[in-house]
C-alpha positions in Angstrom: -9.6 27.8 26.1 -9.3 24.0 24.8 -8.9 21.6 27.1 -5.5 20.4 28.3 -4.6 17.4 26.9 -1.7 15.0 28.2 0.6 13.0 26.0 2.9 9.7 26.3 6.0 9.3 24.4 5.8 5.4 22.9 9.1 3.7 23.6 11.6 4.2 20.9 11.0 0.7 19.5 7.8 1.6 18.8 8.7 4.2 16.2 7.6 3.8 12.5 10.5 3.2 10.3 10.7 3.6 6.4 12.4 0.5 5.0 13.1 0.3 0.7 11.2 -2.5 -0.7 13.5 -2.2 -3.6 11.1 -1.6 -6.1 11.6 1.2 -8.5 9.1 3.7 -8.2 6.9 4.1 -11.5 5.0 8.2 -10.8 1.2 7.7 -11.5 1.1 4.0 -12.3 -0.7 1.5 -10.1 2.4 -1.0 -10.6 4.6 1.1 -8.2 1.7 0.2 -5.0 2.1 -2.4 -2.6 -0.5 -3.3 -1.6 -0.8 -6.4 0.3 1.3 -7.8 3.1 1.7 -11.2 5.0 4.2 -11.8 7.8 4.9 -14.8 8.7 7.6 -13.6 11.3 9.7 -11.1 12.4 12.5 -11.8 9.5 10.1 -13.4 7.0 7.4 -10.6 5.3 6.0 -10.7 2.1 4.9 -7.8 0.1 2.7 -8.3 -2.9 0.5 -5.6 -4.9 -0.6 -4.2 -8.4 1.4 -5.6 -11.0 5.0 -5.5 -8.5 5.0 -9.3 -8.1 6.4 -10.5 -4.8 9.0 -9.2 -2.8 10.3 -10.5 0.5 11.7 -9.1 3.9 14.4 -10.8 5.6 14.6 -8.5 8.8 17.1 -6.2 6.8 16.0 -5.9 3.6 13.9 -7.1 0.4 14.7 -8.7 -2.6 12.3 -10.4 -4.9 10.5 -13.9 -4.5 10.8 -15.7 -7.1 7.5 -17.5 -8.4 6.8 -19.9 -11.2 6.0 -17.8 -13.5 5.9 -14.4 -14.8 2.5 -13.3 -14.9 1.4 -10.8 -12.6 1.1 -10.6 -8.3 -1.8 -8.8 -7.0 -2.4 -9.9 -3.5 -0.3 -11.9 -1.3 -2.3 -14.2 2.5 -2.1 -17.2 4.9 -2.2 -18.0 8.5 0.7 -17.5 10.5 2.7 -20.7 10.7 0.6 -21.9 7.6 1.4 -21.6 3.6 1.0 -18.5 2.1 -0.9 -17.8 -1.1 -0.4 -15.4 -4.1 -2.8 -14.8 -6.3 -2.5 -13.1 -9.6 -2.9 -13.9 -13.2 -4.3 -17.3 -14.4 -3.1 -18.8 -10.7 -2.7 -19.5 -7.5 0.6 -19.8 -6.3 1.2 -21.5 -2.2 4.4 -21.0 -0.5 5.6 -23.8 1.8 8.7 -22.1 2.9 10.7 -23.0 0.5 9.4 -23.4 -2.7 6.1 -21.8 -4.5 4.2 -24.1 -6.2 1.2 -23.3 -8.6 -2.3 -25.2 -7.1 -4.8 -23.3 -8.7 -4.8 -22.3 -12.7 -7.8 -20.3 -14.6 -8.1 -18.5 -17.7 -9.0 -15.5 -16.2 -7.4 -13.0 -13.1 -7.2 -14.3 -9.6 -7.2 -10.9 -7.0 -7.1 -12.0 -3.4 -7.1 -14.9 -1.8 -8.4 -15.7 2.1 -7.6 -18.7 4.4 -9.7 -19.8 7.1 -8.8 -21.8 10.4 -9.3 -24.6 8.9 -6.7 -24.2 6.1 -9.6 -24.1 3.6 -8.2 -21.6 0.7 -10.7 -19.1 -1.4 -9.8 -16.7 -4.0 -12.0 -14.5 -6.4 -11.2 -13.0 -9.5 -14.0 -11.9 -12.3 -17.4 -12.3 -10.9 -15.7 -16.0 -9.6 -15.3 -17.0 -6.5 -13.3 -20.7 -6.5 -12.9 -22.7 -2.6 -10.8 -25.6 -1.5 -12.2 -27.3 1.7 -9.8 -30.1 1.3 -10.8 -31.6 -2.0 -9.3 -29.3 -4.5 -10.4 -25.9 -6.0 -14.0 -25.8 -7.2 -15.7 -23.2 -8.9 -18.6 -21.4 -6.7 -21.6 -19.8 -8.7 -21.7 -16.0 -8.0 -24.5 -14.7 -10.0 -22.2 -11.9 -11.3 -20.9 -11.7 -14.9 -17.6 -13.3 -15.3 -17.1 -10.9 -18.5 -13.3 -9.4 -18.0 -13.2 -6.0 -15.8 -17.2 -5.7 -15.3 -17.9 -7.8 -11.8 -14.4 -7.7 -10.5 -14.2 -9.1 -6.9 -11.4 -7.3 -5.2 -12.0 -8.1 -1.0 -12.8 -11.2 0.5 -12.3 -12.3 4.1 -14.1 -14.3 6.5 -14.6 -16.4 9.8 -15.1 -19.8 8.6 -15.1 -22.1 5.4 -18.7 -21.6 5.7 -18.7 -17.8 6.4 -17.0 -16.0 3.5 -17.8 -12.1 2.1 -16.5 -11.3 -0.9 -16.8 -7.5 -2.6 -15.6 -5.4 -5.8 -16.8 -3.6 -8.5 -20.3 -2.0 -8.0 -20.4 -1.7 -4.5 -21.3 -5.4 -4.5 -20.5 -7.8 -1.3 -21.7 -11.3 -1.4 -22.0 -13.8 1.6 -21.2 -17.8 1.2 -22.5 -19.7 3.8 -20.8 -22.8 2.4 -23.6 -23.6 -0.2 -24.9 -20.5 -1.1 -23.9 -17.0 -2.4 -25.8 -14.1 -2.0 -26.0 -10.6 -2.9 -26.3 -8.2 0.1 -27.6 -4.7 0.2 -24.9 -2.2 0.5 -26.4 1.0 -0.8 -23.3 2.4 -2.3 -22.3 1.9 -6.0 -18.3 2.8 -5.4 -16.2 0.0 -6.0 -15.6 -1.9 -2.4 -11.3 -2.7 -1.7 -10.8 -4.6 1.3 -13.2 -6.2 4.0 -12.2 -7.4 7.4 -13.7 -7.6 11.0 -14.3 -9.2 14.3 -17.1 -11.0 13.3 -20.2 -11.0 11.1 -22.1 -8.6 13.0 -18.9 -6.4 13.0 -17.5 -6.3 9.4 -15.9 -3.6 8.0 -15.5 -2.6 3.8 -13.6 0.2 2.4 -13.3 1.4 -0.8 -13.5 4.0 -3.5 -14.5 7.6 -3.0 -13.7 7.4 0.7 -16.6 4.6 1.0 -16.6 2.9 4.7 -19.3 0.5 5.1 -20.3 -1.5 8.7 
């Protein structure tokens, strides 16, 4: 016999709900995922992802957010009562809640941004890895090849301007301690997504092929 097991029912406000983001669902493509999110507050959420641009929640439903330009949206971050930050192609864009602005133009793609505490901003793209501490956006050697689609960087997160993990293509994750990037043994070749965790002695990456690094 299997042992009994006892069950809560959550309150009814705690029930998931499926909302429309308004975005017309393209079968088999990338451009119909979202996903990226970044809530600012209850009424204000913005969804970003391959390709979709942005879209924003206004505690009843989305419509788009419109941008300064028409290049593509792939990631969308910020601190809570901060700016938010959309990266995509050729630049970062930063929302002050009102108005997006473009601080941050390359030739190449821009993936993800992160923020830290301090408001310093980093975002990665192919093989680069670009920080503002306060002074503007600088480029920060990598190592990897910058050559389109080849050392894509896809996750980055952190706990400090001066404790930042980035990861992509390859299985490759990367550590900056504010000087410095490097490489970091990860054993796996399968491309890496998303990292996040607690701390730097509890950091989590997920990617392809069901991959979960610690």
């Amino acid at each position: 016999l299997l042992p009994a097991v006892a069950h809560t029912q959550a309150p009814i406000g705690w029930n998931w709900q499926l909302v429309s983001a308004g975005v017309a669902p393209q079968p088999g493509e990338l451009r119909s995922q979202a996903t990226t999110i970044h809530a600012v507050s209850a009424t204000d959420v913005f969804l970003s992802g391959w390709y979709d641009g942005l879209v924003r929640w206004n505690g009843t439903s989305f419509s788009p957010s419109a941008h300064p330009s028409s290049s593509n949206r792939y990631s969308v971050d910020g601190l809570v009562g901060g700016p938010v930050y959309s990266a995509g192609t050729g630049s970062l864009f930063q929302f002050d809640g009102s108005t997006w602005t473009n601080v941050f133009s390359t030739s190449g793609e821009l993936f993800t941004s992160w923020v830290a505490a301090d408001g310093s901003v980093f975002v990665v793209g192919d093989g680069t890895f670009y920080g503002n501490t306060g002074s503007g956006f600088a480029s920060i050697a990598t190592g990897l090849s910058t050559t389109f689609n080849t050392d894509r960087m896809l996750a980055l997160t952190g706990f400090s301007a001066n404790d930042v993990f980035l990861g992509g293509y390859g299985g490759k994750i990367l550590r900056y301690d504010g000087a410095t990037v490097t490489a970091m043994s990860t054993g796996t070749t399968s491309a890496i997504l998303a990292l996040d965790g607690t701390s730097a002695s509890n950091l989590f990456a997920v990617g392809v092929d069901g991959t979960v690094l610690r």
